[in-house]
C-alpha positions as a Markdown table, in Angstrom:
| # | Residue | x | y | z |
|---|---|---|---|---|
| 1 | Unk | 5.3 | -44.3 | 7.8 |
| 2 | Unk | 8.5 | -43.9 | 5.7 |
| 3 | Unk | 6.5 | -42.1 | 3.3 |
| 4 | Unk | 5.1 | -39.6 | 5.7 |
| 5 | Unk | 8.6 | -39.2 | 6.9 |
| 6 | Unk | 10.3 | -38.5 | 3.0 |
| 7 | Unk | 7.5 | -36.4 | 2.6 |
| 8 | Unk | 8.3 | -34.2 | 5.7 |
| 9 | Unk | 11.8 | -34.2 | 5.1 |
| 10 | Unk | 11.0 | -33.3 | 1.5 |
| 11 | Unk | 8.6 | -30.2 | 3.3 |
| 12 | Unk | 11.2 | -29.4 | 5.4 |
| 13 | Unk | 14.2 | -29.3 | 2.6 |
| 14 | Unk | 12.1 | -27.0 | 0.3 |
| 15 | Unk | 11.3 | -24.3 | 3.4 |
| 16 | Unk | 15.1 | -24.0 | 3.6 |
| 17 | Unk | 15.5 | -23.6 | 0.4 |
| 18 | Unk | 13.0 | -20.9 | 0.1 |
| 19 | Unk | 14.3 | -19.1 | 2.9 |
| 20 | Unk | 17.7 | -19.3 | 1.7 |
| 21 | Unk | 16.8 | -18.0 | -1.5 |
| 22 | Unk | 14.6 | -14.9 | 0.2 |
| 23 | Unk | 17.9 | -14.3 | 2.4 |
| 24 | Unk | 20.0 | -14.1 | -0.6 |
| 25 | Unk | 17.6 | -11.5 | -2.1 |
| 26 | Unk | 17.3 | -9.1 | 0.7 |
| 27 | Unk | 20.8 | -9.4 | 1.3 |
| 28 | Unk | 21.1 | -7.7 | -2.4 |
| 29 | Unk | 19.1 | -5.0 | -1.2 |
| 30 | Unk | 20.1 | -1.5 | -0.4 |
| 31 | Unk | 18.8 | -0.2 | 3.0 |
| 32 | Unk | 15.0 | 0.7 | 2.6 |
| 33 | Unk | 14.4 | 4.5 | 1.7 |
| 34 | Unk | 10.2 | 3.9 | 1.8 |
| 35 | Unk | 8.1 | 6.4 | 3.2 |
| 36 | Unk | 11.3 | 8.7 | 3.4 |
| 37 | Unk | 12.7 | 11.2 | 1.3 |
| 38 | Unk | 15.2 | 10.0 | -1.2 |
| 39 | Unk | 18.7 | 11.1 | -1.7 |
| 40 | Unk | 20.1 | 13.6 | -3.7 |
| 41 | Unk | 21.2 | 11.6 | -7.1 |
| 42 | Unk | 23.9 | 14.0 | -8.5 |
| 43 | Unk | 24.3 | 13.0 | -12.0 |
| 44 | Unk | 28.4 | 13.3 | -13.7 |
| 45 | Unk | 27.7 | 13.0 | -17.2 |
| 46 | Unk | 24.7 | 12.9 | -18.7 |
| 47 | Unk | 24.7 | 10.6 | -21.7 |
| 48 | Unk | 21.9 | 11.0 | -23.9 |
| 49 | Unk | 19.5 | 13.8 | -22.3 |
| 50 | Unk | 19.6 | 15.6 | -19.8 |
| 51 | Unk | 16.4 | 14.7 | -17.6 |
| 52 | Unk | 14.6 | 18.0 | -15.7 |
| 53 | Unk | 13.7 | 17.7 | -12.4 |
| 54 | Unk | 9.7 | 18.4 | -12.1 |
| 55 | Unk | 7.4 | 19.2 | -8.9 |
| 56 | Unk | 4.1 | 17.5 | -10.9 |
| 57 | Unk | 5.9 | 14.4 | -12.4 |
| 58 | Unk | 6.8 | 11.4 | -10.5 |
| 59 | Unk | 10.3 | 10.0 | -11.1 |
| 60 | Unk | 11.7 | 6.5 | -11.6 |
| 61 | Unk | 14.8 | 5.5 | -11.0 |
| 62 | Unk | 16.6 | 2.8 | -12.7 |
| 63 | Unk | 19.8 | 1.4 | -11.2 |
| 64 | Unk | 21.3 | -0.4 | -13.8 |
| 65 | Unk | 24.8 | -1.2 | -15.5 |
| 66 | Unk | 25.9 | -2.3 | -18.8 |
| 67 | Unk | 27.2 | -6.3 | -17.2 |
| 68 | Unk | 23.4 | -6.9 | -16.4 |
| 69 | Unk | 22.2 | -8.5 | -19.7 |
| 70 | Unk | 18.6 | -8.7 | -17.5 |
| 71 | Unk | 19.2 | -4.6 | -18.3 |
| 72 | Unk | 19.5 | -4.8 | -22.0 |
| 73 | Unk | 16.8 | -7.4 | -22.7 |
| 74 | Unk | 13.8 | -6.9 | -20.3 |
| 75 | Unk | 13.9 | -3.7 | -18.1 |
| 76 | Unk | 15.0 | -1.2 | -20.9 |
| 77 | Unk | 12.4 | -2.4 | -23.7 |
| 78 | Unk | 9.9 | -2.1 | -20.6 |
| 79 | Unk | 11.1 | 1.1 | -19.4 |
| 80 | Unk | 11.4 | 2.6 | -23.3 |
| 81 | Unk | 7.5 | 1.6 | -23.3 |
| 82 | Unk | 6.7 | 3.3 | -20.2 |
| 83 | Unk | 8.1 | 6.2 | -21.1 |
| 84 | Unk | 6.3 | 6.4 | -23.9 |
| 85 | Unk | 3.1 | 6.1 | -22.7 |
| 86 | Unk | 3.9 | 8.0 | -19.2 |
| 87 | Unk | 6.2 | 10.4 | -19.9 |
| 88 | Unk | 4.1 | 13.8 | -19.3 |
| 89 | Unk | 3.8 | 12.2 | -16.0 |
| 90 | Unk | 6.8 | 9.9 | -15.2 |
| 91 | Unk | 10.4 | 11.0 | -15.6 |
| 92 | Unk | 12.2 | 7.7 | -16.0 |
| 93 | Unk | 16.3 | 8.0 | -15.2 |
| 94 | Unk | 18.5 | 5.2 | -16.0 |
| 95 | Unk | 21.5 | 6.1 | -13.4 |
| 96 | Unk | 24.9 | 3.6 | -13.5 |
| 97 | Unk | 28.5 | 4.0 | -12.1 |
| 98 | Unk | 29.5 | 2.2 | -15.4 |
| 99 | Unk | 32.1 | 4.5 | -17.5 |
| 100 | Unk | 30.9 | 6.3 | -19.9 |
| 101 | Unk | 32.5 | 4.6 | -22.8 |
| 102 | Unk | 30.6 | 1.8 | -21.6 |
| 103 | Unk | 27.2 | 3.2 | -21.1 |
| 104 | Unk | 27.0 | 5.3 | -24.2 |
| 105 | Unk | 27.5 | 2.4 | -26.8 |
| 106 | Unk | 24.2 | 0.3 | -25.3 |
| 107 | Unk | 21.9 | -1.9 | -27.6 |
| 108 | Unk | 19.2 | -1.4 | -27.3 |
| 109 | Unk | 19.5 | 2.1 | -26.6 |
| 110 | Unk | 17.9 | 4.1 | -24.0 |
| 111 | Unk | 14.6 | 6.2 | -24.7 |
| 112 | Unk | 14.6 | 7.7 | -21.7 |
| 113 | Unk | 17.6 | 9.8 | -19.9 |
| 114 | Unk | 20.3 | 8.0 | -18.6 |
| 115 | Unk | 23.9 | 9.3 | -16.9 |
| 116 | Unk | 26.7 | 8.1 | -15.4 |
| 117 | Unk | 26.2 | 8.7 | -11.7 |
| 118 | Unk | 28.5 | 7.1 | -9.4 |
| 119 | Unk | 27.7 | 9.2 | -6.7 |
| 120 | Unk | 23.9 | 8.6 | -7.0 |
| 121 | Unk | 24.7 | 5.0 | -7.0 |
| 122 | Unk | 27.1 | 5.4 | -3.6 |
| 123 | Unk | 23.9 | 7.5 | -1.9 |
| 124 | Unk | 21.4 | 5.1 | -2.7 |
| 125 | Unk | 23.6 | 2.1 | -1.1 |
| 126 | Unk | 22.8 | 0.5 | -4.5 |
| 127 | Unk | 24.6 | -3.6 | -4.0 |
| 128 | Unk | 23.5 | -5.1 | -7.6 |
| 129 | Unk | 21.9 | -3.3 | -10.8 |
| 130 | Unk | 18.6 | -3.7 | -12.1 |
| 131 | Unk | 17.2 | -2.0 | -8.3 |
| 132 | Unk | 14.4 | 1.0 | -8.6 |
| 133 | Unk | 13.1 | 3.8 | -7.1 |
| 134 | Unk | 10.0 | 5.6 | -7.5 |
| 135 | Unk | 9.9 | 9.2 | -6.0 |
| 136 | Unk | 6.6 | 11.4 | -5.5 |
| 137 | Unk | 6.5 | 15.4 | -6.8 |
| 138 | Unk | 7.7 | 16.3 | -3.3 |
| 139 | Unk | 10.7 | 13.3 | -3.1 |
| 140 | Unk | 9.0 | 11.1 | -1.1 |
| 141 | Unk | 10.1 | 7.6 | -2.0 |
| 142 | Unk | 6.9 | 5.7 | -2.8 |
| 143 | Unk | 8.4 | 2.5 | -4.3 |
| 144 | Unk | 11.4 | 0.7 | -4.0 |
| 145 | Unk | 12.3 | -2.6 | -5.2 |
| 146 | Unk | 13.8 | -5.2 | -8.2 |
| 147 | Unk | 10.6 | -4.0 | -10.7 |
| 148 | Unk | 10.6 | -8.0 | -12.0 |
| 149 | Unk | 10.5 | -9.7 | -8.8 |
| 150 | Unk | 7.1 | -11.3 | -7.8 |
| 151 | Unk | 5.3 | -8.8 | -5.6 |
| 152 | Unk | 7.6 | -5.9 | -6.5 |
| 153 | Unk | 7.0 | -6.1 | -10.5 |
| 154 | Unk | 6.5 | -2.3 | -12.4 |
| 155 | Unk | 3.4 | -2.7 | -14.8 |
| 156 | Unk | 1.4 | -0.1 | -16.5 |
| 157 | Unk | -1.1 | -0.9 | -14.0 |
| 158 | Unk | 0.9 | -0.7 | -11.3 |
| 159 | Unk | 2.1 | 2.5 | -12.7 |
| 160 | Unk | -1.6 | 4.2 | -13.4 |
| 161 | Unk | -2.4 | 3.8 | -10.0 |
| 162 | Unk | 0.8 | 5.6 | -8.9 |
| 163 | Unk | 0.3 | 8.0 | -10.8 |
| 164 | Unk | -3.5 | 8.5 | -10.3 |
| 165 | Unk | -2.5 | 8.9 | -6.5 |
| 166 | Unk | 0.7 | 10.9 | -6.7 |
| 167 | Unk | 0.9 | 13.1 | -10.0 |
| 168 | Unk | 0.2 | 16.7 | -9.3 |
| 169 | Unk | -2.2 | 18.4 | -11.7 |
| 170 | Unk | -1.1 | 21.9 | -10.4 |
């Protein structure tokens, strides 16, 4: 019986955990934007590029700041490769309300365009960095989410079939 018992308690104590730990995260979150159309994300200083706005590409977004080492050792190696291999269909912006000075001495560096846009970051209600967007041709936001997370992760598959769906040909 006392076995039964730890064993419940031991259920019980990694439920709360869980739940606690699923709080936490969409407590990080901005308000959703899914299914609606994104905000403007007016860009101060562009720091490597300047990215052009298309009506046939889809666009990610890529909230992200120069304090998140998760930024300089997963996400931008990803997003560099996905650029790369999406980019006549995918504009991928790296946006951050990091200074300048800050953003524009990154390692690695940035193959895709990235800005300083504090005013982007205020309109998205962006809480942490390392949070995404994925627009359609028309602005529609068709993603949203931390692109590492379990059930929110941003793969080349993931990406095909996004683009499959949503690029315009015309």
């Amino acid at each position: 019986m006392m076995k039964i018992w730890l064993l419940l308690v031991g259920l019980l104590f990694a439920a709360l955990c869980s739940a606690q730990e699923q709080e936490s995260i969409d407590d990080l979150r901005p308000p959703t934007l899914l299914g609606k159309m994104a905000p403007e994300y007016p860009v101060q200083k562009w720091i490597n590029r300047e990215s052009k706005k298309s009506d046939k590409k889809l666009t990610l977004l890529y909230f992200w700041s120069t304090s998140s080492p998760k930024a300089a050792y997963i996400d931008i190696p990803r997003f560099n490769k996905f650029a790369k291999e999406f980019g006549d269909k995918l504009n991928i912006i790296g946006l951050s309300n990091d200074a300048p000075e800050f953003i524009s001495d990154i390692e690695p560096a940035l193959e895709f365009p990235y800005a300083y846009a504090p005013e982007a970051v205020k309109n998205f209600k962006i809480k942490i960095p390392g949070y995404c967007y994925i627009i359609d041709p028309r602005g529609k936001v068709i993603y949203e989410g931390f692109p590492l997370l379990e059930g929110e992760t941003i793969t080349e598959k993931f990406l095909k079939k996004l683009i499959k769906k949503h690029y315009k040909k015309k």
